[in-house]
N, C-alpha and C positions, 0 to 999 in steps of 0.2 A: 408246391407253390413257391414262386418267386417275385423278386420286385427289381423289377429295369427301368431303369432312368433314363431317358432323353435328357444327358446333363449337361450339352450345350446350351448353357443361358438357366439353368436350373434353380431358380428363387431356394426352394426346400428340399436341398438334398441336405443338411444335416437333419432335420424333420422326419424326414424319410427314413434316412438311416435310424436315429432314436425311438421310432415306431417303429420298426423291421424289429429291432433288438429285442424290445418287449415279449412279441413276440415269438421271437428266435425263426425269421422267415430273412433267408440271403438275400443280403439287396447287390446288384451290378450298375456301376455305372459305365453308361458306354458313353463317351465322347471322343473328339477329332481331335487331329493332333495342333491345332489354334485355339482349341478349349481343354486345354489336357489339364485334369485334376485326379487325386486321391485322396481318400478320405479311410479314416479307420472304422473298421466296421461295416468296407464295402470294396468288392473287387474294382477293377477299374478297367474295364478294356478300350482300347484307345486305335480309332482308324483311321488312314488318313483323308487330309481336308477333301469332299468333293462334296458336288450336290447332292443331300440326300444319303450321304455315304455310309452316317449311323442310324439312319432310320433303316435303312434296307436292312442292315445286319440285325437292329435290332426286334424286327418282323420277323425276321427267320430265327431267331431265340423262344419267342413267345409261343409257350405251347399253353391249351386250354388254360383257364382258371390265374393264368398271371395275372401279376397289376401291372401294369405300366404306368408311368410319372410323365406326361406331352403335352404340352402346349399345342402341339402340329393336331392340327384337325384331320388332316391327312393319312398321318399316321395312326392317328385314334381310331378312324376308320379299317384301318388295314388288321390295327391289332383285332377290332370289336371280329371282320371276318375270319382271324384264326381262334376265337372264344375267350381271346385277353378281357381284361377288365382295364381299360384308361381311366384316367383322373388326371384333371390338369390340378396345377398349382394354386388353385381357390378352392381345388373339392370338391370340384365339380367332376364327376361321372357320366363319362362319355356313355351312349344308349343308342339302342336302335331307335330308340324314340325321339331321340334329341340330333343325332349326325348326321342327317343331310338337312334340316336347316342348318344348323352353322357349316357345312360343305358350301349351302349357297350362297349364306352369308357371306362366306371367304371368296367366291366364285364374282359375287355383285360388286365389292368394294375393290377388289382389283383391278376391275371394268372400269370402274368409274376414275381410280390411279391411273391405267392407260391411257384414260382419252383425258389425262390433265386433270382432272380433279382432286381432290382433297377429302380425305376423310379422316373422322376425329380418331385421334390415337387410344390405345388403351388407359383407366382411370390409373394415379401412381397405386404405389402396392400399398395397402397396410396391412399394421401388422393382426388384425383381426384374420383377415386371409392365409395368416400362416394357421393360426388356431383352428379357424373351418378345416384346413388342408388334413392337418395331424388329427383330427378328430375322424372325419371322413374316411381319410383310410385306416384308421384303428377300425372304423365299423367295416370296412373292407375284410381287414384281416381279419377280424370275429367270422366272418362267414355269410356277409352279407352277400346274398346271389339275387336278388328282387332285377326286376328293371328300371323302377322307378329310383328318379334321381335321391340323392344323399343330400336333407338338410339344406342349407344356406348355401351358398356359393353356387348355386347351379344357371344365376343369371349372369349374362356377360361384364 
């Protein structure tokens, strides 16, 4: 088992990392060369800027039983097909139960951005959200394989 970060824009990558240690489970961060970071206590692979350029790579990293760290519903999705485990940055746990409504959700507000419309932004972050995040995948790492979502943070 491993832990891969989508670290473009990555609220809890020191989180991640400090929970990985615990542990003792490798965390990788992959980002672009417009988001390039390093952090101790985590490899870094770094590809360059294009659409989608670390997500593809980092789909083809994830083999059964990983975690992955996404925001991209997209990508959650892609991990959930090869037996990854996602979790965005609130703790929440992507599921076959839970991704295609937010696939459609992501599908309906972009519809309504093209034709001119507006829609309300994400709430700001607090820091309760890092707490849910660091708890959630500590229960991750313990060995949590359920389908049902992890605790708090599983609403938008």
């Amino acid at each position: 088992m491993k832990i891969l970060v989508d670290a473009d824009g990555c609220p809890v990558v020191a989180e991640t990392i400090r929970t990985a240690k615990k542990h003792e489970i490798p965390v990788t961060l992959l980002c672009d060369t417009a988001h390039e970071m390093h952090r101790e206590g985590a490899e870094t692979v770094i590809v360059s800027k294009g659409a989608d350029a670390v997500d593809f790579l980092l789909v083809n990293r994830v083999s059964p039983g990983d975690i992955v760290v996404t925001q991209d519903y997209g990508l959650a999705a892609m991990v959930l097909a090869k037996g990854g485990r996602p979790i965005d940055q609130n703790g929440r746990l992507y599921t076959e139960d839970n991704i295609d409504s937010l696939l459609m959700s992501r599908y309906v507000s972009k519809k309504v951005r093209d034709a001119g419309g507006r829609m309300k932004g994400p709430k700001k972050r607090k820091p309760e959200a890092n707490i849910r995040f660091e708890r959630n995948l500590a229960v991750l790492l313990s060995g949590y394989s359920g389908k049902a979502a992890l605790g708090e943070g599983n609403e938008e």
